[in-house]
C-alpha positions in Angstrom: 16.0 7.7 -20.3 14.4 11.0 -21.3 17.2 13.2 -20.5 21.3 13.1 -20.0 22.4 13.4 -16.3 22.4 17.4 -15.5 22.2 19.4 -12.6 19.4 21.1 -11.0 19.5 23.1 -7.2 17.2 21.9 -4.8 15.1 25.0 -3.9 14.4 23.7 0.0 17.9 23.2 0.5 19.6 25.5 -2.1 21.7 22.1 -2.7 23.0 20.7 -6.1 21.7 17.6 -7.3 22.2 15.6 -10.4 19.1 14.3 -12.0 18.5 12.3 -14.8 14.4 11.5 -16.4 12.5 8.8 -17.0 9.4 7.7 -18.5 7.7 7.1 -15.1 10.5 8.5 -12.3 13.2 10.9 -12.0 16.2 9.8 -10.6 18.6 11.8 -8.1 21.7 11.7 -7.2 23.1 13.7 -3.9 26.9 13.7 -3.2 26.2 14.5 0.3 24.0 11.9 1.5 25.2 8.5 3.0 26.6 5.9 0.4 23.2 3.5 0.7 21.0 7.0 -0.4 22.9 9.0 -2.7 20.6 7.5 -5.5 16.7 8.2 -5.0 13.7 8.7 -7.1 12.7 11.8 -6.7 9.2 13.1 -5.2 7.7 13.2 -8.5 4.0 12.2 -7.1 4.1 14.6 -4.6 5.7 17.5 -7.5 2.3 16.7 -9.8 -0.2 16.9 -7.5 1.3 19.9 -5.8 -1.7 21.6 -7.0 -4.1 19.1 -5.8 -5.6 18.3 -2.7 -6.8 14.5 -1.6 -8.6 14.3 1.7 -7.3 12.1 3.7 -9.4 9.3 5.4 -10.9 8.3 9.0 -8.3 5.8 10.0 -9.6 1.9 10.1 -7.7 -1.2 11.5 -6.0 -2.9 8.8 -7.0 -6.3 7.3 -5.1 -8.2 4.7 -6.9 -6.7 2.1 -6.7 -3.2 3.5 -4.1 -1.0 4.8 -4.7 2.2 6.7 -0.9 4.6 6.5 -1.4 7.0 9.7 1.8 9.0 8.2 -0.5 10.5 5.1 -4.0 9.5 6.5 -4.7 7.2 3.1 -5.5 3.8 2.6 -3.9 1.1 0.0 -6.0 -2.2 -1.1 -6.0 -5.4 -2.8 -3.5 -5.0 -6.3 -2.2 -1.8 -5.6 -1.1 -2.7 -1.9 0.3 -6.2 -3.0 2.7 -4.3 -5.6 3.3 -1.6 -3.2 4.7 -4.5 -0.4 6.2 -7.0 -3.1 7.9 -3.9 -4.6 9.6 -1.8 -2.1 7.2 -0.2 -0.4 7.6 3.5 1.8 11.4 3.0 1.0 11.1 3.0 -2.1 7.3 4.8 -3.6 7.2 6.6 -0.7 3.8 6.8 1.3 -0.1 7.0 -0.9 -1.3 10.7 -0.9 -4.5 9.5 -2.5 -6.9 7.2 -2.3 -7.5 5.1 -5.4 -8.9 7.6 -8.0 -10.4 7.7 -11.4 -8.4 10.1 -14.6 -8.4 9.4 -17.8 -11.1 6.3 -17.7 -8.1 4.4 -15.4 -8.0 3.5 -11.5 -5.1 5.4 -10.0 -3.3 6.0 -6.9 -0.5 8.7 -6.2 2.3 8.2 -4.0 4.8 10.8 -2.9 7.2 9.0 -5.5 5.1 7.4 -8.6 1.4 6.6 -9.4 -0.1 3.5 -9.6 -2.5 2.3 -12.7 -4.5 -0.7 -12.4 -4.2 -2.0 -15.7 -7.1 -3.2 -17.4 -5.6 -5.9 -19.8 -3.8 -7.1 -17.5 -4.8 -10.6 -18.3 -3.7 -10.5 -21.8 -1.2 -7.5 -21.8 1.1 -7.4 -18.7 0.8 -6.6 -15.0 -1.9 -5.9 -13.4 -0.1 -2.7 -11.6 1.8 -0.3 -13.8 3.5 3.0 -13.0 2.4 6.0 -14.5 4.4 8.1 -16.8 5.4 10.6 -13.8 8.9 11.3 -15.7 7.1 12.1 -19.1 4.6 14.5 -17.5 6.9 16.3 -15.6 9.0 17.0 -19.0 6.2 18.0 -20.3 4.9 20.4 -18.0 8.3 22.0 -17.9 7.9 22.3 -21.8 10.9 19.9 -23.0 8.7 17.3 -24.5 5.7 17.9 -26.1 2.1 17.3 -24.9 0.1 13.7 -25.4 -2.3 14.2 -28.4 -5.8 15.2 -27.1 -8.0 11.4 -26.6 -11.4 12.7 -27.9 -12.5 9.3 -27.0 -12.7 10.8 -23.3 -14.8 13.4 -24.2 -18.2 11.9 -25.5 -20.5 11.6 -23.2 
């Protein structure tokens, strides 16, 4: 955890919630919701990339290897749609506002609750999906944590 449990008004519904951060979600916790939901990650994909816009796609039958989501118009494939179905899927992530993208030298995807990095030790080091540090970033935007140190790595050409 990143933070203590605290409580922040949800500005579409002017309703209280309790939250508590992460490294890579923010949880929530609504009194008024049914028993099964009260506890949710919050949108934090969605939050991020309010600023952002990802085309969406021509849809496409789906294969085994491909799967076309009519709900945001974006795809999912191979790793990152294995871990999205082994894992808990729309109920869970939520529904990929993205395609699979490039930042930061990494293949990513955002859904409307985490981002997906295709790790690329993963043979030697750990999954082959990770989740991005979507708690972390949002701190850090809001100012309570501090920035990442600038990779200068990234910026040669």
């Amino acid at each position: 955890p990143l933070t203590e449990e605290y409580t922040e008004t949800d500005t579409s519904t002017g309703e209280p919630v309790v939250v508590q951060y992460f490294e890579r979600v923010k949880l929530e916790y609504r009194a008024s919701a049914p028993e099964d939901g009260r506890i949710t990650l919050a949108r934090l994909g969605s939050e991020l990339t309010q600023d952002r816009s990802f085309q969406p796609i021509g849809p496409f039958e789906s294969t085994n290897d491909r799967l076309y989501i009519p709900e945001t118009g974006h795809s999912l494939a191979l790793g990152f749609k294995t871990f999205w179905e082994s894992n808990g899927g729309a109920a869970l992530f939520g529904y990929p506002i993205s395609e699979e993208i490039t930042e930061n030298g990494r293949t990513v995807q955002y859904f409307e609750r985490a981002r997906f990095e295709l790790n690329p030790d993963a043979e030697a080091a750990g999954p082959a999906v990770t989740l991005g540090l979507l708690g972390r970033e949002a701190l850090q935007r809001k100012g309570w944590l501090p920035a990442p140190p600038l990779d200068t790595t990234l910026l040669t050409e």
